[in-house]
C-alpha positions as CSV (number, residue, x, y, z in Angstrom):
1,X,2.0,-17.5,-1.6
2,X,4.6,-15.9,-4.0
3,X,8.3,-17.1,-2.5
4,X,10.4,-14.3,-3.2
5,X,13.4,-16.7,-4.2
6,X,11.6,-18.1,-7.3
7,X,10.8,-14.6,-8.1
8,X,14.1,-13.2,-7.7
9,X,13.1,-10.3,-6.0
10,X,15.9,-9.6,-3.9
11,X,17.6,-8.9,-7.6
12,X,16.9,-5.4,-8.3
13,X,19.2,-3.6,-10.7
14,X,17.8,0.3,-10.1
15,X,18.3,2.6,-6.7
16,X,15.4,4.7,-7.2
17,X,12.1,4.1,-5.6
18,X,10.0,4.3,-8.3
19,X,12.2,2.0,-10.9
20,X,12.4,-0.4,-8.2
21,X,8.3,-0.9,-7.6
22,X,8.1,-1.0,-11.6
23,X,10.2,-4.0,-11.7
24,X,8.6,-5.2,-8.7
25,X,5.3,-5.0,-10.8
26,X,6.5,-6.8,-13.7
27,X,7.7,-9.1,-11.8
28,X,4.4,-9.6,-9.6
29,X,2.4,-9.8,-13.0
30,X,4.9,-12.1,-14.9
31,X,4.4,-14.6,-12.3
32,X,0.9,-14.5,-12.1
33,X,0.5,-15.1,-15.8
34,X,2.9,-18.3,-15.2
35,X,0.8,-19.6,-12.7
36,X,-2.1,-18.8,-15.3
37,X,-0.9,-20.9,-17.6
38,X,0.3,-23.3,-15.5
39,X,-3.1,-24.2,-14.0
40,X,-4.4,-24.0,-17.3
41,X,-1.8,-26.5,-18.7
42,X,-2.5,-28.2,-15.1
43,X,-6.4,-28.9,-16.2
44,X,-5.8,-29.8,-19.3
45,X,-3.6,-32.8,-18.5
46,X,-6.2,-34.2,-15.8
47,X,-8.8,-34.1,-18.4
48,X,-6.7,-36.4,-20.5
49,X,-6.2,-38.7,-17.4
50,X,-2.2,-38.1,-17.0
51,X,-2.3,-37.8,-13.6
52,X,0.8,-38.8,-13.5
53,X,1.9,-35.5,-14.6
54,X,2.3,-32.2,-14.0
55,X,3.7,-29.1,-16.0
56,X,7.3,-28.7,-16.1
57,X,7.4,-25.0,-14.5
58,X,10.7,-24.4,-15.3
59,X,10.7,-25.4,-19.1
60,X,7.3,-23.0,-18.8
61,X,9.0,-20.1,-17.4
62,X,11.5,-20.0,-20.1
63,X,9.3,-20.0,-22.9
64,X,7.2,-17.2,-21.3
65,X,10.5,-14.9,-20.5
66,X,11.2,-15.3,-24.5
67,X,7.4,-14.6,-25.4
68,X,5.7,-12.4,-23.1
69,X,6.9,-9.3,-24.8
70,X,5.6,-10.3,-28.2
71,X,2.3,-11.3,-26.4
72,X,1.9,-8.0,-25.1
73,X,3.0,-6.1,-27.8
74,X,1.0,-8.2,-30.7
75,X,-2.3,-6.5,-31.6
76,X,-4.7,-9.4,-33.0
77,X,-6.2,-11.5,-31.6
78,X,-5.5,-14.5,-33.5
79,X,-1.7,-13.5,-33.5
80,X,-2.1,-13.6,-29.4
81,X,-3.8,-16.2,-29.6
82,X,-1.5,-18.3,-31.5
83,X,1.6,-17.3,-29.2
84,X,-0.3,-18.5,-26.0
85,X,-1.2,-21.8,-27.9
86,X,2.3,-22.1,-29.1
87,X,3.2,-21.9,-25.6
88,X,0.6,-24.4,-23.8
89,X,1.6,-27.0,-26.2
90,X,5.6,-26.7,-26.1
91,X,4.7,-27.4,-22.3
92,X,2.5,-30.0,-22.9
93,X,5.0,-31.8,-24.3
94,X,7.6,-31.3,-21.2
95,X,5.5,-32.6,-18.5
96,X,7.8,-34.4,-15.6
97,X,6.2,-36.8,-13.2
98,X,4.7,-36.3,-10.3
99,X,6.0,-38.0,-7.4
100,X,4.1,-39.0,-4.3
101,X,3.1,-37.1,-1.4
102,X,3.4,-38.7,1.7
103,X,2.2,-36.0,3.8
104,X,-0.7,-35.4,1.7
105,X,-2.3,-38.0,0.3
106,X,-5.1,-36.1,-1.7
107,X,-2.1,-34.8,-3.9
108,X,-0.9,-38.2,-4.9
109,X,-1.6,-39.2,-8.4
């Protein structure tokens, strides 16, 4: 479920309809590709057994805001490819720790 505080939807510069439900969009898909690499970054860090751990979300939201354009806008493959890579490892290297879950044991590490 997408909390719309996190999302800062309730920030919309525009009046109009239309301008609005764009920015709503981009939004909606920015956050999604977040979570995509989130999980990704997620997976990757369970297969090394740092359980411990979990992606910094913050740290990864930032780098995405400064890259996404260029992601969208680069053409080949290996360039793209190299930008999401890029990005996977700077948040590979800003894990924080995971603390325990008392109401849900299954999530503790």
């Amino acid at each position: 479920m997408i909390e719309s505080n996190k999302l800062h939807l309730e920030n919309f510069s525009e009046r109009k309809k239309i301008t609005i439900l764009q920015d709503l969009y981009a939004t909606v898909l920015t956050y999604n590709f977040l979570i995509a690499f989130k999980l990704q970054i997620d997976d990757s860090i369970h297969e090394k057994k740092e359980k411990g751990y979990k992606t910094n979300i913050n740290i990864l939201a930032g780098k995405l805001k400064d890259k996404f354009i260029k992601i969208m806008l680069t053409d080949d493959k290996e360039g793209k490819d190299r930008l999401i890579n890029g990005i996977k490892n700077f948040a590979k290297r800003n894990l924080v720790h995971r603390w325990k879950n008392p109401h849900n044991p299954e999530l503790n590490p």
